[in-house]
VOMISE-466022 format. One line per field, with one value per residue (C-alpha): y, x, z; residue in one letter. Coordinates in steps of 0.2 Angstrom, whole numbers. Each point is the difference from the previous one (the first is absolute). Layout:
<sites>
c2 = Y / ... .
c1 = X / ... .
c3 = Z / ... .
rest = A / ... .
</sites>
This chain:
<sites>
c2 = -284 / 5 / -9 / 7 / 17 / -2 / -7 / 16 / 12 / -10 / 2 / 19 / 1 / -5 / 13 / 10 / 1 / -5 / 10 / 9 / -12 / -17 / -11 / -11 / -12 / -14 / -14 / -15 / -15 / -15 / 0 / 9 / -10 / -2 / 18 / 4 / -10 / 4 / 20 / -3 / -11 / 17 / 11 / 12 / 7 / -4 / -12 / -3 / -7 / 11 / -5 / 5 / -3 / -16 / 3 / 19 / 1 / 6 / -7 / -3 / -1 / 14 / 11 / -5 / 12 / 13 / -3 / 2 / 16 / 6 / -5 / 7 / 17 / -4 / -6 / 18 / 12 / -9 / 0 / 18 / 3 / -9 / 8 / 16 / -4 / -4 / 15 / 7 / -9 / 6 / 16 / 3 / -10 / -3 / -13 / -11 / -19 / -13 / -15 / -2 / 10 / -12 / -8 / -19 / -9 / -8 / 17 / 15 / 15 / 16 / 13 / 16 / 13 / 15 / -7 / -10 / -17 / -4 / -17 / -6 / -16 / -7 / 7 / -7 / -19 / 0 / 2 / -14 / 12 / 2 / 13 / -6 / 7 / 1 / -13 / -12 / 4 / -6 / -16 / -5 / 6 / -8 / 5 / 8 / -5 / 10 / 13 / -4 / -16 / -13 / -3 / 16 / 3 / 6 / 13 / 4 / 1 / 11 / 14 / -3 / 3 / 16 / 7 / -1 / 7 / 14 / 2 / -1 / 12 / 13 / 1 / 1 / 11 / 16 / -2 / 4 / 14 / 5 / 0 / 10 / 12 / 0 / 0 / 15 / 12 / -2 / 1 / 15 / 8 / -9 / 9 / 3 / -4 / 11 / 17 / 15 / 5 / -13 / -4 / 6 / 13 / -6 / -15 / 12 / 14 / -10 / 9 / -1 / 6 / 14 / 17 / 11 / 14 / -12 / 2 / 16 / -1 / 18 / 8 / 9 / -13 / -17 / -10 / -10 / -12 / -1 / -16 / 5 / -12 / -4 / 17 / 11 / 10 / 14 / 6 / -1 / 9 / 15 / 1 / -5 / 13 / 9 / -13 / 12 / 19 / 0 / -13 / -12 / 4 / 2 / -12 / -14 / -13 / -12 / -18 / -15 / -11 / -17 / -2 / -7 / -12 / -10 / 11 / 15 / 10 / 9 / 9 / 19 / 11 / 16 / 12 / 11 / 10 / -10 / 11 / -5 / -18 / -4 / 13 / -6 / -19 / 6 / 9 / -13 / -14 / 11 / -2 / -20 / 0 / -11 / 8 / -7 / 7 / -5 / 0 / -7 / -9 / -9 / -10 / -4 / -9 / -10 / -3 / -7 / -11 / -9 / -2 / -8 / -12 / -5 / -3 / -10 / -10 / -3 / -5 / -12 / -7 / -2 / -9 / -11 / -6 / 1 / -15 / -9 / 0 / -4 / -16 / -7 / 4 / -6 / -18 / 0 / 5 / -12 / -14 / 3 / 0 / -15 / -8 / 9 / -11 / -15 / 3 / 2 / -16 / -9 / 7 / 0 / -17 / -9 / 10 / -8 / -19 / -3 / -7 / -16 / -7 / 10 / 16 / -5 / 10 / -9 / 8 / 7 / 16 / 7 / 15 / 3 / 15 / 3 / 12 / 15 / -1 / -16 / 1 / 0 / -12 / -10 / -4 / -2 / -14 / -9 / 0 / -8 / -12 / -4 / 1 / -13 / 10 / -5 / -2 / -5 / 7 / 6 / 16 / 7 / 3 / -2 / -10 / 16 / 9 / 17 / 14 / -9 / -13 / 16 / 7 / -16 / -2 / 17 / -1 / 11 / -11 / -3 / -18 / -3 / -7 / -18 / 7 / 12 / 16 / 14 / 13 / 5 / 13 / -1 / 19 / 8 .
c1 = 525 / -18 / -6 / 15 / -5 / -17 / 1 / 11 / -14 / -10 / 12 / 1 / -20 / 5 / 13 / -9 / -1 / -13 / -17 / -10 / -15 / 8 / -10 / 9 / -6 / 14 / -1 / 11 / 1 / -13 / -15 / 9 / -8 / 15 / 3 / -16 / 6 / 15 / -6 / -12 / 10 / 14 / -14 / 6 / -19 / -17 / 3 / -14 / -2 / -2 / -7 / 9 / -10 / 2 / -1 / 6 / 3 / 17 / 7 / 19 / 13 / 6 / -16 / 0 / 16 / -7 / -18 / 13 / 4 / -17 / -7 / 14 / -2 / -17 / -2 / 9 / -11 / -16 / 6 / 5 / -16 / -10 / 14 / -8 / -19 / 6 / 8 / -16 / -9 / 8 / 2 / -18 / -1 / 14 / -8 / -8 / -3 / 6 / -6 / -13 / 5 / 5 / -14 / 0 / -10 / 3 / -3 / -2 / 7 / -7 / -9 / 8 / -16 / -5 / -8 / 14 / -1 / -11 / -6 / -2 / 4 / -18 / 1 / 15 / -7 / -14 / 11 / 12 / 12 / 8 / 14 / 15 / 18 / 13 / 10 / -16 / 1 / 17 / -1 / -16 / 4 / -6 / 1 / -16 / -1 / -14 / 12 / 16 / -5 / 15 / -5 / 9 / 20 / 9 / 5 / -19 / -5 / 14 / -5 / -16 / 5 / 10 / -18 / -10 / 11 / 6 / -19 / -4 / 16 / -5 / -18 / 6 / 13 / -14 / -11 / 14 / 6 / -18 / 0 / 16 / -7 / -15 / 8 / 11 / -14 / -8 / 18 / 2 / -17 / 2 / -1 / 18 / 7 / 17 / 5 / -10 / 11 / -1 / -19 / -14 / -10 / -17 / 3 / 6 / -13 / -15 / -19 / -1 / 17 / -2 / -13 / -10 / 13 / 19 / -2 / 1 / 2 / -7 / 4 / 16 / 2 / 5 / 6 / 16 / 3 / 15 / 8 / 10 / 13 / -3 / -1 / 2 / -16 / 7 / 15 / -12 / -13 / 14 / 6 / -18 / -5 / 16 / 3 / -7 / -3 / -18 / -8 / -3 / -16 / 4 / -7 / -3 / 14 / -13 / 4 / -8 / -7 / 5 / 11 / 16 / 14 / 8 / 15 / -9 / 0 / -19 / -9 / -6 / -8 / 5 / -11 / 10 / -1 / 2 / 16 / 6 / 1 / 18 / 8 / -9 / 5 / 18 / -1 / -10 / 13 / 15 / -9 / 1 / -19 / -7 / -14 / -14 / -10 / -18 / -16 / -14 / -14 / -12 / -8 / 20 / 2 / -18 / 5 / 17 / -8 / -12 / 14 / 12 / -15 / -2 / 16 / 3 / -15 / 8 / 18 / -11 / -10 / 18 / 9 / -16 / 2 / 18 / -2 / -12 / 12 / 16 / -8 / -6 / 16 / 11 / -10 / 4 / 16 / 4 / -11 / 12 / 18 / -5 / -1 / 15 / 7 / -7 / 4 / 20 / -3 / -4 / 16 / 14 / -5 / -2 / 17 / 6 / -6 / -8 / -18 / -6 / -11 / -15 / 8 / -3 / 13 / 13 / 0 / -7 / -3 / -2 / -9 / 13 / -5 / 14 / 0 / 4 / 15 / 10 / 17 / 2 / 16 / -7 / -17 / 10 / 11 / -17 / -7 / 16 / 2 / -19 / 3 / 7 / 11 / -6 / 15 / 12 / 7 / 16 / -11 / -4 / 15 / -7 / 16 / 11 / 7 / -1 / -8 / 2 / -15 / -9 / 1 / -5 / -15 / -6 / 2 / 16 / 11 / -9 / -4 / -21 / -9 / -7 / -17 / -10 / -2 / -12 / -5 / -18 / -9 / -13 / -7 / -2 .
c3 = 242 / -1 / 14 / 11 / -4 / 1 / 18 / 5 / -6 / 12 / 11 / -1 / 4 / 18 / 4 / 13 / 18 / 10 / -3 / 12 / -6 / 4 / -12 / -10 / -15 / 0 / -14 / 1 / -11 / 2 / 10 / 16 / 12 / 12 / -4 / 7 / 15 / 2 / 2 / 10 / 12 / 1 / 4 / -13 / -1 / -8 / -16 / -10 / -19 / -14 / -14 / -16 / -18 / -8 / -19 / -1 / -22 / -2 / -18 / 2 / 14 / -7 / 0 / 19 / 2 / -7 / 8 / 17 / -5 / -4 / 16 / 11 / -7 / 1 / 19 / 2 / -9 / 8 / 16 / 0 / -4 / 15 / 11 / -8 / 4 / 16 / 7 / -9 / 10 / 17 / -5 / -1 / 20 / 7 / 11 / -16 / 1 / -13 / 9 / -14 / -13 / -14 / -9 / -4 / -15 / -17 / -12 / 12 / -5 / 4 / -9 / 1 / -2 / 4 / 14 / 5 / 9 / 17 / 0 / 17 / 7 / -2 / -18 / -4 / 8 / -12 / -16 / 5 / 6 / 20 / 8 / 8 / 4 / -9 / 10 / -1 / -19 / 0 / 9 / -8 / -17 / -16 / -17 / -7 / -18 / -4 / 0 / -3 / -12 / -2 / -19 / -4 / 0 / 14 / -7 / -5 / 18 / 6 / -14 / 5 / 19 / -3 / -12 / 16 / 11 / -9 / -3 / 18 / 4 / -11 / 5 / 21 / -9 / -6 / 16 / 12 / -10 / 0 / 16 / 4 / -13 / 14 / 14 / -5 / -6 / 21 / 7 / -10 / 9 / 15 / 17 / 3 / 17 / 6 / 6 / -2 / -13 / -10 / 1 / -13 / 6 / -7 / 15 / 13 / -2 / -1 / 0 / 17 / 5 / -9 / 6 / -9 / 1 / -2 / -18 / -10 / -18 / -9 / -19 / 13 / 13 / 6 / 12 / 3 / 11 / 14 / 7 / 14 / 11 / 18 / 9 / -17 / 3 / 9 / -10 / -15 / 6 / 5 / -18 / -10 / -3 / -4 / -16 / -12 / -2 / 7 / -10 / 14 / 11 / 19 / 10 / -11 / 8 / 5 / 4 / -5 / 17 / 1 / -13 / 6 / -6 / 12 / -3 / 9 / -18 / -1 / -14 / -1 / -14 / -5 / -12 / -12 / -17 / -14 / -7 / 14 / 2 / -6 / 9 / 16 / -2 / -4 / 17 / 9 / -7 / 5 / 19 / -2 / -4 / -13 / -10 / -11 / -12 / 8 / -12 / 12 / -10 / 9 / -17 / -3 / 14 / -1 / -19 / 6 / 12 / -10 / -13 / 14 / 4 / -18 / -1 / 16 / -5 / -19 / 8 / 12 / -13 / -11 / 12 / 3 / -17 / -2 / 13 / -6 / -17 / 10 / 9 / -17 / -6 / 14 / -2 / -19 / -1 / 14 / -9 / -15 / 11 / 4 / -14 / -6 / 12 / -2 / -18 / 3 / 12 / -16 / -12 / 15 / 6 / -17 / -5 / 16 / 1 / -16 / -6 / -2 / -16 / -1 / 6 / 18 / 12 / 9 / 15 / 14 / 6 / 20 / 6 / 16 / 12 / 13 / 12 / 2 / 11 / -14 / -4 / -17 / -2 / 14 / -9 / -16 / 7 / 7 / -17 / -10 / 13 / -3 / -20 / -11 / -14 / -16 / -7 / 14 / 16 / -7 / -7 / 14 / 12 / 18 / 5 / -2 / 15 / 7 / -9 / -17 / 8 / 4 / -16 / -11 / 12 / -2 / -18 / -5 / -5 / -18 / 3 / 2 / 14 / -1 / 1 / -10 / 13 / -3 / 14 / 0 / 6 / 11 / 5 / 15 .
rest = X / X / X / X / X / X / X / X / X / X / X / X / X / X / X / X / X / X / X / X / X / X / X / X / X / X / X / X / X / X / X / X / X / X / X / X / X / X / X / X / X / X / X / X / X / X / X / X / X / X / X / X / X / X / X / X / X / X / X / X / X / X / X / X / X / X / X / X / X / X / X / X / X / X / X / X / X / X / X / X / X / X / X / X / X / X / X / X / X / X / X / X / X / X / X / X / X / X / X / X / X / X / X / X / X / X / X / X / X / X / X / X / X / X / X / X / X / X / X / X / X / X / X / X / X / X / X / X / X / X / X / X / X / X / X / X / X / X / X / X / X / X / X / X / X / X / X / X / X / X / X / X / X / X / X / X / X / X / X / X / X / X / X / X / X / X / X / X / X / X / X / X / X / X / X / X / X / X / X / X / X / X / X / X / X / X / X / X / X / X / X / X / X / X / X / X / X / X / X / X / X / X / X / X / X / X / X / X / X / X / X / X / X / X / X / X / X / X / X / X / X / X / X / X / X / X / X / X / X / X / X / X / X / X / X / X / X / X / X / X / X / X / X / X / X / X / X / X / X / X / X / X / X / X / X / X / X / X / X / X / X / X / X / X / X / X / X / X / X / X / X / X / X / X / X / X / X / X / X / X / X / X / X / X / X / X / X / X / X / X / X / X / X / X / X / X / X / X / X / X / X / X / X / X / X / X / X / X / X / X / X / X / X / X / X / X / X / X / X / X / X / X / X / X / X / X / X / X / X / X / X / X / X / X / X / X / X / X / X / X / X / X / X / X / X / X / X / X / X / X / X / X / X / X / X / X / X / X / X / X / X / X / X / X / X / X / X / X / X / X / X / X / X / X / X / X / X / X / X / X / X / X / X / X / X / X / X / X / X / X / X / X / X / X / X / X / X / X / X / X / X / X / X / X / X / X / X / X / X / X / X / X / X / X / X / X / X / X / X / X / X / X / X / X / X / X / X / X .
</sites>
């Protein structure tokens, strides 16, 4: 009873269509060399050898089911969090490059410092270390014992795992937030782009826009300033003046030269009494005139300059470094998936086919990257054709009919493949 329902939670872990990243770690019984052939020969895509641990400490059978269960909830958090780094990543360029993104060699882990990580190739070279892709990584992977040392328990290595990633997480975690915090502080001082009437007056009525005698402000007096729509100017000009009883000064309709939006909508100045101006806007407003409050300050405007600077400058030296922190992280988090991986490799497959004396695995386990265009049920009959169930062909009901065939070969019937199966990704 316990091995049957042991074999249908592996089953269960194979319940999913195909993903978008078609890699696939495949473990069948024995040494899989006519597996390998047999692959190969259909063409299903590239096939390669991955190397599982050897002499992963796990205690009991039973400790090997709940280490099954520790590493599925595992592989997911981890990957959910390199899927993070690497939207991150494009998110601050779109265009970004993983080709040599991952870096490979026994005990290399990132620092994550105030400085963040920029060792070049040639630095990296001298300290034993090289760059490569994540695809690389997968098809040459080996298990770095320096980090993840096979002397301690499963279990061990996965909280360990999950420490350093939830480490790494929180510390990508606070530097985009501090640089949302940055980024919102220059949008909200930001030259605004738009209507007339929508636009801030300190980026419209610039120094040199504005003449010695645009701008009135005295102890009685100010100036307001009109945005009228396409051909608006003559009606107001009739009734200006007329918008209060005598307290706007004659004459001082002026417009503003060159400011335009591409909706024909321009910009005048009028000077009135200060007692005068809400009784003014009600009237202007009543015309279908927007009117601003205008308080021209020529050392307001420098001051809002150098700030905008400085803070294009802070967001820019931000994002520079949130980068440098993303790419270390996207190496170790990916470095850890992994070995999450190679890990559940281990515990699925010695579930599945047993170990020999000296905890030596019993099987074998295949890197498969298919193309992007495979049929999921088509590939999935390929590879139980190429397996040898482990405990007969009458588990695994490839001779039915019809949809029921479809259905056990795709995993939904409840019965288990003849292979271990764990899809992998492999980044952008």
């Amino acid at each position: 009873f316990w091995l049957k329902s042991t074999l249908s939670g592996l089953a269960s872990f194979g319940r999913q269509s195909l993903p978008v990243m078609s890699n696939w770690l495949v473990g069948i019984s024995g040494d899989g060399i006519s597996f390998q052939k047999s692959i190969e020969a259909r063409r299903l895509g590239d096939v390669c050898k991955f190397e599982v641990p050897q002499s992963l400490k796990f205690g009991s059978f039973e400790s090997l089911v709940k280490n099954m269960d520790e590493l599925a909830k595992a592989d997911n958090i981890v990957e959910t969090i390199h899927r993070r780094v690497e939207r991150q990543i494009q998110d601050l360029d779109p265009k970004a490059n993983f080709e040599s993104s991952v870096v490979v060699g026994d005990g290399y882990s990132h620092r994550l410092t105030q400085d963040g990580d920029g060792k070049t190739n040639s630095q990296l070279a001298a300290s034993g270390f090289r760059l490569t892709s994540p695809s690389q990584f997968l098809t040459e992977f080996l298990w770095d014992d320096a980090q993840y040392s096979q002397n301690r328990p499963i279990s061990e290595l996965v909280q360990m795992v999950l420490a350093g990633m939830t480490m790494i997480d929180d510390e990508v975690k606070v530097k985009v937030t501090a640089l949302q915090e940055v980024r919102a502080q220059k949008n909200n001082i930001s030259k605004k782009e738009g209507s007339l009437a929508m636009r801030d007056l300190i980026d419209v009525l610039t120094p040199d826009m504005v003449g010695d005698k645009d701008y009135v402000d005295t102890e009685h007096m100010t100036t307001l300033v009109i945005v009228l729509q396409k051909d608006g100017d003559k009606a107001f000009r009739e009734a200006y003046e007329t918008m209060t009883q005598g307290k706007v000064v004659p004459g001082s309709f002026k417009q503003f030269k060159k400011v335009e939006d591409k909706d024909g909508a321009t910009m005048w100045r009028v000077v009135v009494f200060r007692d005068a101006v809400e009784d003014f806007m009600r009237g202007a407003r009543a015309k279908g005139a927007v009117v601003k409050l205008w308080k021209f300050d020529h050392e307001a405007y420098e001051t809002i300059l150098i700030r905008r600077e400085e803070l294009e400058a802070k967001v820019q030296e931000q994002e520079k470094y949130l980068m440098r922190l993303c790419k270390a992280a996207f190496s170790d988090t990916y470095v850890a998936y992994v070995h999450l991986k190679a890990m559940r490799a281990f515990v699925e497959g010695t579930l599945r086919f047993g170990a020999e004396l000296g905890a030596k695995t019993n099987f074998s386990m295949f890197l498969i990257q298919l193309p992007a265009n495979a049929k999921e049920l088509a590939v999935r009959q390929a590879l139980a054709d190429a397996s040898t169930p482990a405990f007969g062909g009458h588990h695994f009901g490839k001779k039915n009919q019809g949809d029921a065939a479809e259905a056990t070969l795709l995993g939904e019937t409840g019965d288990y493949y003849p292979y271990v199966w764990l899809p992998i990704h492999a980044s952008a």
